[in-house]
LUMKELO-619912 format. One record per residue: residue in one letter; y, x, z of N, C-alpha, C, CB in turn. Coordinates in pm, whole numbers, padded with zeros to 5 digits, always signed. Glycine has a CB too. Example, Ala and Ser with C-alpha at 12.3 -4.5 7.8 and 13.67 -1.06 7.14 Angstrom:
! LUMKELO-619912
A-00569+01319+00780-00450+01230+00780-00330+01320+00780-00447+01131+00905 S-00225+01285+00708-00106+01367+00714+00003+01290+00787-00060+01408+00572 
This chain:
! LUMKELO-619912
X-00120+00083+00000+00000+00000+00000+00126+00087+00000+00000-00094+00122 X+00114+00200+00097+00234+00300+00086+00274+00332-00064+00196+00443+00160 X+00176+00396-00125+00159+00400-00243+00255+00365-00353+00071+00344-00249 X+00187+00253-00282+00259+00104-00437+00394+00085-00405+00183-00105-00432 X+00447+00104-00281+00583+00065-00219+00644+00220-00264+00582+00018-00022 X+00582+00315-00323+00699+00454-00357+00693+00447-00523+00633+00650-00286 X+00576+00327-00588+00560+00371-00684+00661+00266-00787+00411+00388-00699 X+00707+00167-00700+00799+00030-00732+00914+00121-00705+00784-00132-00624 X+00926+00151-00588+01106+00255-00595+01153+00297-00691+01126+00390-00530 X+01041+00400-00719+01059+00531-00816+01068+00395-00952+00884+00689-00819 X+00989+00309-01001+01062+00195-01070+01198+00191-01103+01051+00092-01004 X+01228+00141-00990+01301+00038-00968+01445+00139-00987+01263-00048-00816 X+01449+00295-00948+01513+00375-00951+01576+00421-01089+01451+00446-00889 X+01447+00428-01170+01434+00402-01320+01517+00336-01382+01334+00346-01355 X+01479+00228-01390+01559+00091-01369+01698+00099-01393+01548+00038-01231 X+01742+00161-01255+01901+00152-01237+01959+00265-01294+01951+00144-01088 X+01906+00384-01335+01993+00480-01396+01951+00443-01512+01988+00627-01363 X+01921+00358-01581+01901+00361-01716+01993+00190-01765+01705+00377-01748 X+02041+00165-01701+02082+00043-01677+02279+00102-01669+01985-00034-01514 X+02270+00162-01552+02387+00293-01534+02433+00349-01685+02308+00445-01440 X+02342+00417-01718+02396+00490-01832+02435+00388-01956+02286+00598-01879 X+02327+00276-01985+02396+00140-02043+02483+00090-02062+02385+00068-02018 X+02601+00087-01911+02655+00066-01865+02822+00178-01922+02573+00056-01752 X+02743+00266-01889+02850+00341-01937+02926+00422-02067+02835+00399-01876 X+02787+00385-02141+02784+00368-02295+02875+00251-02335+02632+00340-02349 X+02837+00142-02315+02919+00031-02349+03070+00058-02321+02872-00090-02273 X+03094+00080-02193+03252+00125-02172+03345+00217-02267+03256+00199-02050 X+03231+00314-02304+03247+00386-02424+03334+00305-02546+03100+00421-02471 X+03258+00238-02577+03296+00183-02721+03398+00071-02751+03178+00133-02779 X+03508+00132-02829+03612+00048-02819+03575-00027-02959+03765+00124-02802 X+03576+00046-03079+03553+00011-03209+03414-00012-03278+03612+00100-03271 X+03416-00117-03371+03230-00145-03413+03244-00095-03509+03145-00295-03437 X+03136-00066-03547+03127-00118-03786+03148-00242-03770+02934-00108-03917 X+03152-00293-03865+03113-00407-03950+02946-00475-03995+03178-00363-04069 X+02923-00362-04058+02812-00322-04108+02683-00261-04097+02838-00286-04152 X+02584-00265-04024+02479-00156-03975+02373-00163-04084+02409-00187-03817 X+02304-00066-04158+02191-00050-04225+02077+00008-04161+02217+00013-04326 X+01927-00023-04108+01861+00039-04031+01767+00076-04145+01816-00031-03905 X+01698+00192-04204+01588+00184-04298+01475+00299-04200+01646+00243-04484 X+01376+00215-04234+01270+00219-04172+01138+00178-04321+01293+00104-04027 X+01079+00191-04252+00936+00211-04348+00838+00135-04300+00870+00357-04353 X+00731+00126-04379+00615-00016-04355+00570+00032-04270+00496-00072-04457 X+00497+00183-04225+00449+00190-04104+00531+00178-03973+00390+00294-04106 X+00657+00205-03980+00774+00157-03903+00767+00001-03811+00889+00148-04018 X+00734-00047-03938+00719-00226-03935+00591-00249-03858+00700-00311-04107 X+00491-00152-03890+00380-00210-03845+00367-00146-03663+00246-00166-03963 X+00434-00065-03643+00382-00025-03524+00527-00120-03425+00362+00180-03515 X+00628-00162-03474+00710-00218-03417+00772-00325-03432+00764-00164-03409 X+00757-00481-03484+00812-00544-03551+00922-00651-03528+00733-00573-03597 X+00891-00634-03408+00942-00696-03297+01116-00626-03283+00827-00661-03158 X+01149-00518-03360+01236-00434-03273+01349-00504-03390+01203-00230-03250 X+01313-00572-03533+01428-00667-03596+01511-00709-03484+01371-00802-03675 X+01424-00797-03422+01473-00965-03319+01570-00927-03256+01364-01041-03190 X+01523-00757-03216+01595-00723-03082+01678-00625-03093+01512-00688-02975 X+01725-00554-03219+01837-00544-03259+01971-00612-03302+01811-00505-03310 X+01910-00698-03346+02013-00857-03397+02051-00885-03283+01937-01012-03469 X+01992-00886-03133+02017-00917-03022+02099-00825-02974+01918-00939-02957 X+02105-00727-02974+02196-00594-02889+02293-00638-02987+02139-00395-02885 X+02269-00637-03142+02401-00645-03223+02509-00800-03204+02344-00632-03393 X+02436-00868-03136+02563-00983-03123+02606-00955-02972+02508-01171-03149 X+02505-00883-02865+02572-00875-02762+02666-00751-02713+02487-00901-02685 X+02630-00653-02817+02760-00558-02758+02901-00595-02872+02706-00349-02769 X+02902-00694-02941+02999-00755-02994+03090-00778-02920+02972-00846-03044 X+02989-00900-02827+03050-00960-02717+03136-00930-02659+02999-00977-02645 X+03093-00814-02625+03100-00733-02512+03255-00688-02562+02968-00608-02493 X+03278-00616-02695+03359-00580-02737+03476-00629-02747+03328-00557-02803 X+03463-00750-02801+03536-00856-02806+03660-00907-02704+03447-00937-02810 X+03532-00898-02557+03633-00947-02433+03654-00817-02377+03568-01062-02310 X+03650-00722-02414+03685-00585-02311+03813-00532-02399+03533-00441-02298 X+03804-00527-02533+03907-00472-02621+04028-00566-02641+03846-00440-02756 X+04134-00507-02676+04264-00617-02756+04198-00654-02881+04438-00534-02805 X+04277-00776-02862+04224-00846-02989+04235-00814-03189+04293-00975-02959 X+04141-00772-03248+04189-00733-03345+04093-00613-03381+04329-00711-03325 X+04058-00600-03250+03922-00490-03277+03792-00523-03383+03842-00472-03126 X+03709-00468-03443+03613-00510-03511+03514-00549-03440+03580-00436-03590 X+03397-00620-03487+03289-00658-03448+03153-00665-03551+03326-00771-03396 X+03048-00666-03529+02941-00624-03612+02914-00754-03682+02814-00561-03534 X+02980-00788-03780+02910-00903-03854+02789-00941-03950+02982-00935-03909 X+02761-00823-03981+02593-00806-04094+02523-00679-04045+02625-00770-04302 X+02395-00699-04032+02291-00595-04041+02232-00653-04127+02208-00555-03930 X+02208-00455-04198+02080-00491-04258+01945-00405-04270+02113-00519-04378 X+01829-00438-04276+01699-00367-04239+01619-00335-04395+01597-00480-04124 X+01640-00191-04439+01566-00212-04526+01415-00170-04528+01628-00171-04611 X+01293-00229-04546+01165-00186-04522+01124-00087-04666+01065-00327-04495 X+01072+00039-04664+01066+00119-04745+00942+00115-04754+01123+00224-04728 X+00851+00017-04886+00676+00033-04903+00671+00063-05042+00568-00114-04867 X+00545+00065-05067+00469+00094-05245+00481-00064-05232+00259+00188-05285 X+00402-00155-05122+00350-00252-05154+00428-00377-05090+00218-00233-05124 X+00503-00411-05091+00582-00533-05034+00505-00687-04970+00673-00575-05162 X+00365-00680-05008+00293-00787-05000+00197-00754-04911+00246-00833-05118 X+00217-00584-04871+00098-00589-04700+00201-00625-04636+00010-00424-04609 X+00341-00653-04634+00433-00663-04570+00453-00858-04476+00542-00606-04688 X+00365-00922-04563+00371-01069-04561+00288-01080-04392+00274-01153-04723 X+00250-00975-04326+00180-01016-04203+00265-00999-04093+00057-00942-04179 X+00375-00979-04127+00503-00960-04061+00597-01045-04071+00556-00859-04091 X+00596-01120-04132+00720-01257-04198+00757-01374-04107+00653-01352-04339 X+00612-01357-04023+00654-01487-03910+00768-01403-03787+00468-01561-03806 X+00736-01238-03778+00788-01194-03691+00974-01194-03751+00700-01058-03656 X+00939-01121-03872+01068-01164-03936+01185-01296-03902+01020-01185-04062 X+01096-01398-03919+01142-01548-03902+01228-01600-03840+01073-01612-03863 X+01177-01490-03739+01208-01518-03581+01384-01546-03589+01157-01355-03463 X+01439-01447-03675+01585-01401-03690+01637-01512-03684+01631-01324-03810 X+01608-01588-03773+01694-01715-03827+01701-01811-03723+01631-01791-03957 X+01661-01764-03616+01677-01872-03440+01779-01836-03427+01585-01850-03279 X+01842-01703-03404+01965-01649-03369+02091-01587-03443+01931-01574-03305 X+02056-01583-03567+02134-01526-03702+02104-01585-03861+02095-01366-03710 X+02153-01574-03956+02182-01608-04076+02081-01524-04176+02331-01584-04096 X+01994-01536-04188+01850-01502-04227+01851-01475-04393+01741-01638-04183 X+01825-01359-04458+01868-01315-04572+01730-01222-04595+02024-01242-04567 X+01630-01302-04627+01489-01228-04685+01479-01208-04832+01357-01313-04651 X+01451-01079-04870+01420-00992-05008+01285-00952-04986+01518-00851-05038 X+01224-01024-05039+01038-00965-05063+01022-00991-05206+00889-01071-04965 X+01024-00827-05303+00999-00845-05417+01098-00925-05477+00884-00888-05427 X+01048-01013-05569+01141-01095-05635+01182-01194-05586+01110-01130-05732 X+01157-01216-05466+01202-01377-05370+01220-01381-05290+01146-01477-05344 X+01366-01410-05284+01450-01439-05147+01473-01564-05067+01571-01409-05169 X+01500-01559-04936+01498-01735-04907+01572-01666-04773+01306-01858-04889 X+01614-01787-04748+01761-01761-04661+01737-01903-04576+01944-01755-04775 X+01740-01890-04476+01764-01950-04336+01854-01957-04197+01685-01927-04301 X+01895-02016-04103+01961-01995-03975+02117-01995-04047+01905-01838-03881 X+02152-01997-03888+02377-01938-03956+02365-01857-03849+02580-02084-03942 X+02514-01770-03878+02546-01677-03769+02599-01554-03817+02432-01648-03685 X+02544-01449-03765+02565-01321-03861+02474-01285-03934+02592-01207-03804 X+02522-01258-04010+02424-01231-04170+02335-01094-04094+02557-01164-04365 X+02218-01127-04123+02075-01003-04092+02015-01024-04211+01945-01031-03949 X+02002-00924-04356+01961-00910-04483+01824-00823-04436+02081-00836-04589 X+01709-00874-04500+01573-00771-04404+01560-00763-04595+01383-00876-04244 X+01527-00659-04624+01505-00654-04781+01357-00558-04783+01659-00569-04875 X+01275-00578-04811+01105-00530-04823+01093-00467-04973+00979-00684-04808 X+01104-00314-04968+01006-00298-05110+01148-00283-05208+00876-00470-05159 X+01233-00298-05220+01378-00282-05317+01412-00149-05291+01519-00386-05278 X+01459-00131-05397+01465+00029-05402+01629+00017-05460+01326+00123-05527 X+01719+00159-05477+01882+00126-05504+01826+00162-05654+02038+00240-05414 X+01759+00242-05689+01719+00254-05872+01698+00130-05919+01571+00338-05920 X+01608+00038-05866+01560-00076-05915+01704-00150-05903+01425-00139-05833 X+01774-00157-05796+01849-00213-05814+02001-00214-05925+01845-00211-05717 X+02006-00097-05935+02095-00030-05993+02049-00061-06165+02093+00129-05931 X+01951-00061-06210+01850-00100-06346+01836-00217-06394+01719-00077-06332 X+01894-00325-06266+01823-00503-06233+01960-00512-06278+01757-00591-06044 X+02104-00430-06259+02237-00437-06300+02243-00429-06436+02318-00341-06244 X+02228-00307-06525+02207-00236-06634+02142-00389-06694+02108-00079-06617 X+02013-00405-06689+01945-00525-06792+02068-00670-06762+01733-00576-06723 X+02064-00694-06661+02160-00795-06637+02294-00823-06791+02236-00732-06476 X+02382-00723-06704+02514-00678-06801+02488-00678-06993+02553-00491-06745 X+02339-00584-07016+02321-00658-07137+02212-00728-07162+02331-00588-07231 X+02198-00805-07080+02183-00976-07118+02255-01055-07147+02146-01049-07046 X+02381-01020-07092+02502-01128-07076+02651-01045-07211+02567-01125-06841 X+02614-00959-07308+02665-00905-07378+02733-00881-07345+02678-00925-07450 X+02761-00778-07194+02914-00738-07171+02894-00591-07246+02975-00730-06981 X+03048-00557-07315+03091-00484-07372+03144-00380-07305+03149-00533-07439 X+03048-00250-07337+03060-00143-07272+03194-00082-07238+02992-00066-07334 X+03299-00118-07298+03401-00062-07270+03459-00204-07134+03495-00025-07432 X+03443-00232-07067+03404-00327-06994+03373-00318-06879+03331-00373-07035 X+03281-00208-06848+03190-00194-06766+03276-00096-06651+03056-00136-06841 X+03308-00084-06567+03358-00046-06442+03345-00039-06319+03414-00074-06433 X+03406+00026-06222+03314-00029-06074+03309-00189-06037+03392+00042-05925 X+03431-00232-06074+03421-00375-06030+03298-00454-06116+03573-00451-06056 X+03325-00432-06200+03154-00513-06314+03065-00488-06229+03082-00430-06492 X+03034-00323-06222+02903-00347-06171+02826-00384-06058+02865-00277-06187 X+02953-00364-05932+02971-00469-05835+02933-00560-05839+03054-00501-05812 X+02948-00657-05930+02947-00800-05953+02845-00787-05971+03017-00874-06042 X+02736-00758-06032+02592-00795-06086+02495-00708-05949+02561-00718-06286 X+02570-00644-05850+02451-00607-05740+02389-00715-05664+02502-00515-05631 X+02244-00659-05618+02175-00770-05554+02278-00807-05433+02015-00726-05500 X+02274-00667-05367+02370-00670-05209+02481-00611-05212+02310-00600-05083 X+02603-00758-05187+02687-00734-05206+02760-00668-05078+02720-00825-05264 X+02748-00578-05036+02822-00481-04927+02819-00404-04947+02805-00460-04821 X+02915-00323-04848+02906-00182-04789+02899-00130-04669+02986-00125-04818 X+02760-00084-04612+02731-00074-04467+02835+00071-04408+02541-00050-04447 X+02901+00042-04306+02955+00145-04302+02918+00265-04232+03044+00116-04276 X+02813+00231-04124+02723+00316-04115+02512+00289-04153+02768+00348-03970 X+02475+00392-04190+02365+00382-04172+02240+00489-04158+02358+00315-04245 X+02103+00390-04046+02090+00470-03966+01913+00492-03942+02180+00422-03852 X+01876+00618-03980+01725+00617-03974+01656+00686-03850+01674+00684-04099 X+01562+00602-03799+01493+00641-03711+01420+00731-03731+01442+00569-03669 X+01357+00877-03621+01245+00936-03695+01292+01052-03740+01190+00856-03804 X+01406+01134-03755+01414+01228-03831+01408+01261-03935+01380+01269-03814 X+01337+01164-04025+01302+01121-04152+01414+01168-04287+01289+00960-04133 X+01376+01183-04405+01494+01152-04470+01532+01014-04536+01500+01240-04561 X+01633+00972-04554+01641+00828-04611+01547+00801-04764+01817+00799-04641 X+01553+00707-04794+01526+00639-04892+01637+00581-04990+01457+00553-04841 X+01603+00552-05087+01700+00529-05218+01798+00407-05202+01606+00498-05356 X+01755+00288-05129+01796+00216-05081+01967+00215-05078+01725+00224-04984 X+02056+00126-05130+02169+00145-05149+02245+00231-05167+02199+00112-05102 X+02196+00269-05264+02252+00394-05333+02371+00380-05376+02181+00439-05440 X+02429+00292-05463+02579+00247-05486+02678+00221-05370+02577+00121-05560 X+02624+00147-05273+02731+00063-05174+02715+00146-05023+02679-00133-05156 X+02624+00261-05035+02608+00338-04906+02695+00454-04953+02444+00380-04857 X+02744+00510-05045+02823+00669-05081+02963+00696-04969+02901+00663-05280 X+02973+00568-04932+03111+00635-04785+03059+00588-04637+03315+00534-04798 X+02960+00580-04621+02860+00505-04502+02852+00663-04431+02668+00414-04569 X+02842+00621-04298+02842+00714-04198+02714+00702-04196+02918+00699-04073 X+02619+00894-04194+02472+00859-04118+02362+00924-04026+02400+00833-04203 X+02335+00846-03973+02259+00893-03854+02155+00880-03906+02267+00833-03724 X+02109+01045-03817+01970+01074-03822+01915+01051-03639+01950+01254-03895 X+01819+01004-03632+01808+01004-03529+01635+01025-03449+01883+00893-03514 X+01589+01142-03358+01502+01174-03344+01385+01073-03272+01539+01274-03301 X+01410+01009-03236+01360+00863-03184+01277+00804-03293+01487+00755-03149 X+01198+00794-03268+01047+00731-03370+01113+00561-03348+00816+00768-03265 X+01090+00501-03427+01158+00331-03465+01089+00242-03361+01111+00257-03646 X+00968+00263-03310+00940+00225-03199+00941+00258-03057+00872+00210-03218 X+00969+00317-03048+01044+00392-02916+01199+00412-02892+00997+00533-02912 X+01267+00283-02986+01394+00317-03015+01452+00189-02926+01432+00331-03185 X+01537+00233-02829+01595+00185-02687+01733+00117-02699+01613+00313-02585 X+01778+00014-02645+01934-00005-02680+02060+00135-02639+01980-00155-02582 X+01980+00222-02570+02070+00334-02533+02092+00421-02650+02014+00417-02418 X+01989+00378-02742+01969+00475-02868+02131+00429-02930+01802+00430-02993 X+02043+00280-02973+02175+00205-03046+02280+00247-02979+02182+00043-03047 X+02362+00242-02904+02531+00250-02817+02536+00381-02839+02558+00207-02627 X+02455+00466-02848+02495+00638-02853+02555+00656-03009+02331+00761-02827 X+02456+00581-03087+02487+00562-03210+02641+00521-03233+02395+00467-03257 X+02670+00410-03206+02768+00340-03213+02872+00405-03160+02749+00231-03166 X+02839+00455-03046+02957+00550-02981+03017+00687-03041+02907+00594-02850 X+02897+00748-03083+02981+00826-03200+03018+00834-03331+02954+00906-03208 X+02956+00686-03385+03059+00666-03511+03200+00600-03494+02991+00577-03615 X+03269+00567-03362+03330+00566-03387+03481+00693-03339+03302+00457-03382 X+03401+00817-03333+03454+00935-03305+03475+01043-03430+03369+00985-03203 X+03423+00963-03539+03395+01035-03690+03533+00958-03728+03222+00989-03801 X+03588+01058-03840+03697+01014-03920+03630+00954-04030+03795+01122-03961 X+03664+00904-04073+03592+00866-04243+03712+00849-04348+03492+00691-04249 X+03673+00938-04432+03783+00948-04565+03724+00866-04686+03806+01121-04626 X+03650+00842-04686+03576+00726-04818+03596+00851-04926+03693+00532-04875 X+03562+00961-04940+03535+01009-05027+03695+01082-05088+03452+00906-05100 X+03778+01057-04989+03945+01097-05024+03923+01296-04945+04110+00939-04888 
């Protein structure tokens, strides 16, 4: 019984400095993105899938948070998006109910392959499976001449117009050490990015706020 009563402390001790440092991360952060991109990979998905729900969750609550602690006028995180990096987009379908889940608490924006379906309101969470920025960037190209636009024509704003996803994440952020994937290749070129040594399932809300906390300590020139 002694035991168990040093082994709940040492808990419970746990607990509170990790709760502490939470704590003091958040105080940290005056300014959000807008925008978060998380890319992760199918085995990513499979050992963690759960960690969508509960990012969307940290992402509307350190909003919050932001919101009533800052003057008004400050930013707040209005879109994430998750891109899943596979060969096969369709081992991906044993995950879709976990996916689902989103659209209880956010504005639900699914890309599997060629079919999208959209559910919930709130803040836009885009989960895109298997899309690549080549494919996408190519899905533009056939588009434009389908529709006989005339090459002298063609500009950043055109080709804007014919992307699947229409944003620009302003930061984005891979778990794992990993290197990224092709994945928004057009609309990521002034995106802040983190690498981060944390395997995607072992990835903590302290991860996220550290994140957050030092992008907004980066200058960003958009390429000026």
């Amino acid at each position: 019984m002694k035991s168990l009563k040093i082994t709940l402390t040492g808990i419970f001790g746990v607990l509170m400095i990790y709760w502490f440092y939470e704590y003091l991360l958040k105080r940290q952060i005056t300014e959000l993105p807008g925008h978060v991109c998380f890319m992760i990979s199918g085995q990513d998905m499979a050992d963690a899938p759960g960690n969508l729900v509960r990012i969307a969750i940290w992402c509307s609550e350190i909003s919050n948070y932001v919101e009533k602690s800052q003057p008004p006028g400050k930013t707040s995180i209005h879109g994430i998006t998750f891109h899943i990096s596979t060969p096969d987009p369709l081992a991906m379908e044993a995950y879709l109910p976990e996916i689902r889940k989103i659209s209880t608490i956010a504005h639900l924006i699914l890309h599997i392959g060629n079919h999208e379906e959209i559910t919930g309101s709130g803040m836009d969470v885009v989960i895109a499976i298997g899309k690549s920025g080549k494919n996408e960037i190519t899905d533009c190209i056939r588009k434009m001449a389908e529709d006989h636009v005339r090459p002298s024509d063609v500009d950043e704003k055109m080709l804007e117009s014919y992307l699947t996803f229409k944003y620009t994440p302003d930061v984005v952020i891979k778990s794992g050490g990993d290197h990224l994937t092709d994945f928004l290749i057009w609309q990521s070129v002034y995106s802040e990015l983190f690498f981060s040594d944390v395997n995607w399932k072992y990835l903590r809300k302290v991860d996220f706020l550290r994140v957050l906390r030092d992008y907004q300590s980066r200058i960003r020139r958009f390429g000026k």
